[in-house]
TIDREN-164916 format. One line per 5 residues: number of its first residue (from 1); their letters; for each residue x, y, z of N, C-alpha, C, O. Coordinates in steps of 0.2 Angstrom, whole numbers. Atoms other than C-alpha are relative to their C-alpha. Example, Ala and Ser with C-alpha at 12.3 -4.5 7.8 and 13.67 -1.06 7.14 Angstrom:
REM residues 2
1 = AS = 4/-6/0/62/-22/39/4/6/0/9/5/3 | -4/-6/-1/68/-5/36/-4/5/3/-1/11/4
***
This chain:
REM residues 112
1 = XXXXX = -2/-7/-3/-560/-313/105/2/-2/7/-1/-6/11 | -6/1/-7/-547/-314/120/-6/5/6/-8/10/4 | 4/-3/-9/-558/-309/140/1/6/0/-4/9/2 | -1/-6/-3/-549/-294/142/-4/4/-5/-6/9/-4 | 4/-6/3/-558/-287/127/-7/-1/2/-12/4/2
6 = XXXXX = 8/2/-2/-574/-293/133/-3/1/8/-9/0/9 | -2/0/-6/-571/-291/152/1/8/1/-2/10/6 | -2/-5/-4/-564/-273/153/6/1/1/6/-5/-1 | -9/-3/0/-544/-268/154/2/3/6/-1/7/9 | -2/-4/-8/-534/-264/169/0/8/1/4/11/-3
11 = XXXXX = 2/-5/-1/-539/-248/175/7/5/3/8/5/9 | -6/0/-3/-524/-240/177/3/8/3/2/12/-2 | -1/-6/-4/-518/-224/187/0/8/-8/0/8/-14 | 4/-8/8/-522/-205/173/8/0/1/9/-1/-6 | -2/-1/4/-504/-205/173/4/-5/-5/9/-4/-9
16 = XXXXX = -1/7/7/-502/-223/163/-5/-1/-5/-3/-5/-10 | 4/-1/2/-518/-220/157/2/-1/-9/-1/-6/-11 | -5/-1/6/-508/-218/137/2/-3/1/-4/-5/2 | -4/6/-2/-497/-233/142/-3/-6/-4/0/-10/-7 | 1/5/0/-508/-245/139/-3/-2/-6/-7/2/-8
21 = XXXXX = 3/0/7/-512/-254/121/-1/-6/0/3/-10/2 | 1/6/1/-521/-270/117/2/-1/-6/-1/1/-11 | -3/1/8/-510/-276/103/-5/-8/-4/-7/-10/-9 | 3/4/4/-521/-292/103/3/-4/2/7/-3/7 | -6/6/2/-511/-309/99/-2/-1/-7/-7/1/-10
26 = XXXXX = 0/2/6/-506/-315/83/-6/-5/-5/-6/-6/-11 | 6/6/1/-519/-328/80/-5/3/0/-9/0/-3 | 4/-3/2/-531/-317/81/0/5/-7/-5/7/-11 | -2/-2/8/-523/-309/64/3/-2/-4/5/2/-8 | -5/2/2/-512/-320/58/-6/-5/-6/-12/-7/-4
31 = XXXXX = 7/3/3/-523/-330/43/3/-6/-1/9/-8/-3 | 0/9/-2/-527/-349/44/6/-1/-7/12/-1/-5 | -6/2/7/-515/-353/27/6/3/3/11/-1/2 | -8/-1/-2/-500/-343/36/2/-7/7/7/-10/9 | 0/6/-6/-504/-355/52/1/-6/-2/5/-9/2
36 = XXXXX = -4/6/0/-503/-370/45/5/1/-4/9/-4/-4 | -9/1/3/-487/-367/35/4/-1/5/9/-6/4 | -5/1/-8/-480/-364/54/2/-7/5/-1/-12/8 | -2/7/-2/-468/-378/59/-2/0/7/-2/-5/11 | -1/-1/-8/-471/-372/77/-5/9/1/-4/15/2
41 = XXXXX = 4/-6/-1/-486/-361/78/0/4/6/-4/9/5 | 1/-3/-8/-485/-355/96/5/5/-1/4/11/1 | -6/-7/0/-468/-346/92/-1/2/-7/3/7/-9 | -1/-5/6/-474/-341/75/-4/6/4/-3/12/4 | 2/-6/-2/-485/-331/85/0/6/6/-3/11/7
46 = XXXXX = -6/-3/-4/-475/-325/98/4/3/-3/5/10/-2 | -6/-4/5/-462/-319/87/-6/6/-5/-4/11/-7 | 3/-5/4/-476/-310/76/-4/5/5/-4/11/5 | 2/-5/-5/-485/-303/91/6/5/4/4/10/6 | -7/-1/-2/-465/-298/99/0/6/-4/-1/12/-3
51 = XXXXX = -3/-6/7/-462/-289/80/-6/7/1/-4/12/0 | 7/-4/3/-481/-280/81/4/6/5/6/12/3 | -1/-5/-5/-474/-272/99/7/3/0/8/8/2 | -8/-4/-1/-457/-268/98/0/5/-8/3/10/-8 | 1/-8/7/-461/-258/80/-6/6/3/-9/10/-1
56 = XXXXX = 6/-5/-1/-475/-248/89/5/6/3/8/6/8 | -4/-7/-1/-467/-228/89/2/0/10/7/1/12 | -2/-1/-7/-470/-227/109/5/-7/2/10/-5/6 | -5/4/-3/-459/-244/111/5/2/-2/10/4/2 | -4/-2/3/-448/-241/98/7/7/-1/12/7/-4
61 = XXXXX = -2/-6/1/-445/-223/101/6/-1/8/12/2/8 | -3/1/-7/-439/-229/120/4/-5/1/2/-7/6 | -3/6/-4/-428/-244/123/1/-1/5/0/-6/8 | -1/1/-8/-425/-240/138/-6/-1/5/-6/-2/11 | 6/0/-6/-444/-239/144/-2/-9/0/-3/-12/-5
66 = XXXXX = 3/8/2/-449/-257/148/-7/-2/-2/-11/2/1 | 5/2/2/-464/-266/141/-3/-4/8/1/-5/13 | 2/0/-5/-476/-272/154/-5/-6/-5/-8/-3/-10 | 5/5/2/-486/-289/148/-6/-1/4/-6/-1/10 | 6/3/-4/-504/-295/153/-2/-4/-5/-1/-3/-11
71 = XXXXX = 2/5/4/-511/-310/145/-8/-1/5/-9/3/11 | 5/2/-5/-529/-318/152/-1/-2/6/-4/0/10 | -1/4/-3/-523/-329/161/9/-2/0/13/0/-4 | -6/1/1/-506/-337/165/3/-7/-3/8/-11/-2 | -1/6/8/-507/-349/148/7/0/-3/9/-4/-7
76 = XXXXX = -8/0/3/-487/-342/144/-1/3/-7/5/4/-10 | 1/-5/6/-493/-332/129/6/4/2/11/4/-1 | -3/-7/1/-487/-316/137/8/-2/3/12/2/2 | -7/3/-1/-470/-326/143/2/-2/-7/8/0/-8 | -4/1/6/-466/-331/127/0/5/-6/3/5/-12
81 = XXXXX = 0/-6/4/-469/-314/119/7/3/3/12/4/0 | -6/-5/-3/-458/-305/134/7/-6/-4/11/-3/-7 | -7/1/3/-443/-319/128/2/0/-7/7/-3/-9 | 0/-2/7/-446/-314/110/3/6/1/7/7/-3 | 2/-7/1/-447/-296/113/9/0/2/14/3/-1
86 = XXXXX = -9/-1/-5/-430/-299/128/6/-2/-7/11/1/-8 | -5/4/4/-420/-311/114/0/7/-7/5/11/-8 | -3/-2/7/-423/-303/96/-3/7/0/-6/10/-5 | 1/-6/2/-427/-286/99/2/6/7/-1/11/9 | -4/-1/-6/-416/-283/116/-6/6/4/-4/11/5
91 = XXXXX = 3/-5/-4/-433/-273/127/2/-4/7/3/-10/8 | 1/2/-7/-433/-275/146/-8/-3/0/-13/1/-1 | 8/0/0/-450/-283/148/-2/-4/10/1/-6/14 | 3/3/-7/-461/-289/164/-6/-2/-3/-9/1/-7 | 6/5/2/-476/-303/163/-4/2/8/-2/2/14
96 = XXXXX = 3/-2/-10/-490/-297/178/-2/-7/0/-6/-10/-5 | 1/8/-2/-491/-316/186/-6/1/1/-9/5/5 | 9/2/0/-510/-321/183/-2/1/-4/-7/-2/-6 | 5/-5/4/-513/-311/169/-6/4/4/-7/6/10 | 7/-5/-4/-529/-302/170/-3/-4/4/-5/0/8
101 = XXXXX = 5/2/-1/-539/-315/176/3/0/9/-1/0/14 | -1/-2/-7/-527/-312/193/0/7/3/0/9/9 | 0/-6/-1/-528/-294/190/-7/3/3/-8/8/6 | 7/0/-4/-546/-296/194/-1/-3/5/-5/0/8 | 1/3/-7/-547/-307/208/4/2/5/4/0/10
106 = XXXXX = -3/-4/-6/-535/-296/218/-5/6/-1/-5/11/4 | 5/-7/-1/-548/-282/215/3/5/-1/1/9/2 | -1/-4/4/-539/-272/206/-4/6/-4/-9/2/-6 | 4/-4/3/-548/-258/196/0/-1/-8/6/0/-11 | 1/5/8/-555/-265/177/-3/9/0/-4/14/4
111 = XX = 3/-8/4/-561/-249/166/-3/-7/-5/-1/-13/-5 | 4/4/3/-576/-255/155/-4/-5/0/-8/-7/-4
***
């Protein structure tokens, strides 16, 4: 289970409050038998986590709204999501530098 589910989620202004959706990563759904098939596991689940968000109604509905990534840390998950999502499914996206794990040491406000 990824920090942010166990930590709390950025606390975010009532009118982003609906904005925000923990899709997870792929590796936490993707099952051990399709992982090791993968020549290149890190982009199979970048490209399956990419595909989960850019078919979700609120992204899908909007192209023009851009995507806003957070990861726990700044491990390049959420980088290699945003250049999957920008390359094969043309969204504008942004990576918050640190992830959460800087989202909380600037003292930002966590819910839960």
């Amino acid at each position: 289970m990824d920090k942010e589910r166990s930590s709390g989620q950025p606390d975010l202004p009532r009118r982003l409050a609906n904005s925000y959706l923990d899709v997870g990563y792929a590796r936490d759904w993707l099952t051990p038998d399709v992982m090791r098939m993968s020549k290149d596991k890190d982009q199979l689940m970048c490209r399956a986590t990419s595909t989960v968000i850019a078919d979700l109604k609120r992204v899908n509905g909007n192209k023009a709204q851009p995507v806003i990534l957070i990861d726990n840390s700044d491990d390049g998950r959420a980088k290699g999501i945003a250049r999957c999502l920008t390359n094969d499914h043309k969204l504008t996206c942004y990576v918050v530098k640190g992830g959460f794990d800087a989202w909380k040491r600037n003292k930002l406000p966590v819910y839960g």
